[in-house]
N, C-alpha and C positions, 0 to 999 in steps of 0.2 A: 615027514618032510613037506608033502604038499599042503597040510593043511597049517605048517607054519610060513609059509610062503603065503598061503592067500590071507590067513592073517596080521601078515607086515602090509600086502598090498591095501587090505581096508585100512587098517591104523595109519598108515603114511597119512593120506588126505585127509585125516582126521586131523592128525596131530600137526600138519601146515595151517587146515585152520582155525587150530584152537593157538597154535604161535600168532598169526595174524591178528587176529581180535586182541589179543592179551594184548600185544604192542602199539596196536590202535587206544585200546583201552590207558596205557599208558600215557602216551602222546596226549590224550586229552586231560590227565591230571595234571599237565604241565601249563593248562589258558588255565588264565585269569580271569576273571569277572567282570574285576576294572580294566581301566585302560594303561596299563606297564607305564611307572613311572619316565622310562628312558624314550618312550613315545610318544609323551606328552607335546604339543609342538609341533609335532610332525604327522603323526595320523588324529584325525577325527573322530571322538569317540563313540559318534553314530555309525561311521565308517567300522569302526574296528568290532561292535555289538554284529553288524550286519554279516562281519565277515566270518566272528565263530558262528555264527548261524548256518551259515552258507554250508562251513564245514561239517557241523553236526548232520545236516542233512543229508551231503553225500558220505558220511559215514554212516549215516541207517540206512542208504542205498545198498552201502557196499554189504552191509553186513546182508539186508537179501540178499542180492547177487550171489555173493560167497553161497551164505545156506542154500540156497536152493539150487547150486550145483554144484556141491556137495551130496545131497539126495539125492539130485539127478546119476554122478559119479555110482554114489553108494550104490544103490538100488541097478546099474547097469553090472555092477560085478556080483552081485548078491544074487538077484534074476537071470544071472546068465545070458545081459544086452549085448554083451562085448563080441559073445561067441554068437551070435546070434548076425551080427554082421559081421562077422567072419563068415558064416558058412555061405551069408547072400551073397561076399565078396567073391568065394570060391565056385560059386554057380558061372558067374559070370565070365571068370577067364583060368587058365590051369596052370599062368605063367607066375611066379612066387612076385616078381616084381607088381604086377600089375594088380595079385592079387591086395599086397600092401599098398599102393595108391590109392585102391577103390574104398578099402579099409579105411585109411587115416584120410580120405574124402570124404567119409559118410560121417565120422565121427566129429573133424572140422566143421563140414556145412553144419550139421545138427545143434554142434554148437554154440557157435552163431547166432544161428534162429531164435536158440531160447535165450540168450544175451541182447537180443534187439530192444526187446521192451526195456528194460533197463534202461538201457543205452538211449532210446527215445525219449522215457522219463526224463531220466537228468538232463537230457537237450533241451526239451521243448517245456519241463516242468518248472525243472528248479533253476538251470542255467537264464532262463527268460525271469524268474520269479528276479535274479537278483540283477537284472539286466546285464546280463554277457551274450545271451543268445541274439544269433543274429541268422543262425540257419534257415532256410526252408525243408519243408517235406521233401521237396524235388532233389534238393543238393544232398541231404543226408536219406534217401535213398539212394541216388546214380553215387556216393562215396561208398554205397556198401557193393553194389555190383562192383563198383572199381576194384573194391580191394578183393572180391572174388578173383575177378579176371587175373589180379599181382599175384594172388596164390598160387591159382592153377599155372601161371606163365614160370612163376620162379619158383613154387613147393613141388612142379610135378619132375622136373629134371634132379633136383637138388636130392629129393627123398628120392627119386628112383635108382638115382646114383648109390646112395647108402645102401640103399638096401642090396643092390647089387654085391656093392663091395663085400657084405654082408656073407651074402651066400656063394661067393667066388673066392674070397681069400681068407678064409677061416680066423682063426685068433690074429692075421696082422688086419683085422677087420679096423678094429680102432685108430688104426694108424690112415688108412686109407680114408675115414670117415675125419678124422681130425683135419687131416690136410685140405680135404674138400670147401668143410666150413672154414678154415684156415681163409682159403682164396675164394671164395664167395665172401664173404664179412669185409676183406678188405675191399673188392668190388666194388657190395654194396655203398661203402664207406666214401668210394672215390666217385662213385659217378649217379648216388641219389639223389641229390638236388637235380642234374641233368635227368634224369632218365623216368623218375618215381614220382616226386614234388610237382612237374607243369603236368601231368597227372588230373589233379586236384585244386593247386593253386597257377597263380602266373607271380612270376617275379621281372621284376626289372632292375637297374642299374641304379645303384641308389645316387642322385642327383650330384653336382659340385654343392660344398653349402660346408656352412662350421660344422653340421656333423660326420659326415663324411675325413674331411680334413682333421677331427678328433680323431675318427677312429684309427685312420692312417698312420697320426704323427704316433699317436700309443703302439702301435704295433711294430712301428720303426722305433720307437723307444724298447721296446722287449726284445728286438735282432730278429722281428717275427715278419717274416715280407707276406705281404696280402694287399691283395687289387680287388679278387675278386668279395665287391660288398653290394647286397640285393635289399630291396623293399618288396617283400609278398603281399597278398593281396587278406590277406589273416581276417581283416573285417568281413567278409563275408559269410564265416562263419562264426567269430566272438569277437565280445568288443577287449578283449585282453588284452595285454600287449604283451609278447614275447621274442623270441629270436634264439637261435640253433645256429653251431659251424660246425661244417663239416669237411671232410675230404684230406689230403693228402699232398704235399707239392703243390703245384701248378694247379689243381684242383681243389687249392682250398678255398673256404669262403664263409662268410656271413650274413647271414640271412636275419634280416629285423620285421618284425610282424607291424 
């Protein structure tokens, strides 16, 4: 029994990312070479060359990324890493809750770390190569401390709670674990842009002007009432342009990059 357990546990991550790549690999049978007749007109065919480019590239990103923590993965259940911090975890405190904090802390930050360079590459390599990047060192460091600090402020109650639930009410464990994320997720949902987003970015009011007035009259065209419409400061880290709504009620809104 146990050693068909830890052979489902290696084959899972295998078999994720051997689905992965295959449907990467798909998606790319689907470009064209030319320029798609129905985009003639409309996109630049220097434009549209640059852009499967773009892509290829962060797909040999991704597929390092993938493999090489996938080995990292393999090699931590194979070598016995797993348990390995566990026992550091259990040195540490004798309390079950805290001992899984320190656990799924060590295993988080770790990896992290070996996701940085990745994550720097495509910033400062390939995102600059096709001019999107607009980051610095400074910003895309102080955003990785930020999102440290969002972990520990909001993974360290959220998980300690499960785990509690965990080992206090037995089989209706799931249930107590579901409702949690239940009302955290809606939370989240309702007050990210306030609370997580100026964070990172600053938003403002998005001005009176024909676009604003667009987006209003559509929204009262749908029976959709919304006020709250934002402009983020998104140029300081790409030149892309995008935009997210979020939230709930009185908390909804739209955020244009």
């Amino acid at each position: 029994m146990h050693n068909i357990i830890f052979f489902l546990i290696l084959i899972i991550p295998i078999i994720g990312f051997i689905t992965e790549r295959y449907l990467d690999y798909l998606n790319s049978l689907m470009w064209s070479d030319s320029l798609p007749e129905k985009l003639k007109g409309i996109c630049d065919e220097e434009e549209y060359r640059k852009t499967q480019l773009y892509q290829k590239e962060n797909n040999r990103l991704s597929l390092w990324s993938s493999s090489i923590n996938l080995v990292v993965i393999l090699i931590m259940i194979i070598a016995g890493g797993f348990a390995v911090v566990d026992n550091l975890a259990r040195t540490l405190s004798a309390n079950s809750v805290i001992i899984s904090l320190v656990f799924f802390g060590i295993i988080a930050f770790a990896s992290d770390i070996i996701n940085i360079p990745f994550g720097y590459y495509d910033t400062f390599v390939i995102e600059k190569k096709y001019g999107f990047n607009t980051m610095t060192i400074r910003t895309f460091i102080t955003d990785h401390i930020k999102s440290w600090f969002i972990a520990l402020l909001v993974g360290i109650p959220v998980l300690g709670l499960i785990t509690w639930f965990y080992y206090k009410t037995g089989k209706n464990f799931w249930w107590y674990a579901w409702g949690l994320i239940t009302v955290f997720s809606v939370f989240i949902n309702l007050f990210y842009s306030e609370l997580i987003v100026p964070l990172f970015n600053k938003q403002i009011p998005l001005p009176e002007g024909s676009l604003r007035t667009m987006i209003e009259t559509f929204s009262q065209k749908t029976g959709f009432r919304l006020r709250n419409i934002y402009i983020i400061d998104g140029s300081k880290r790409s030149t892309k342009a995008n935009a997210y709504f979020s939230g709930f009620g009185p908390k909804k809104r739209i955020v244009l990059y």
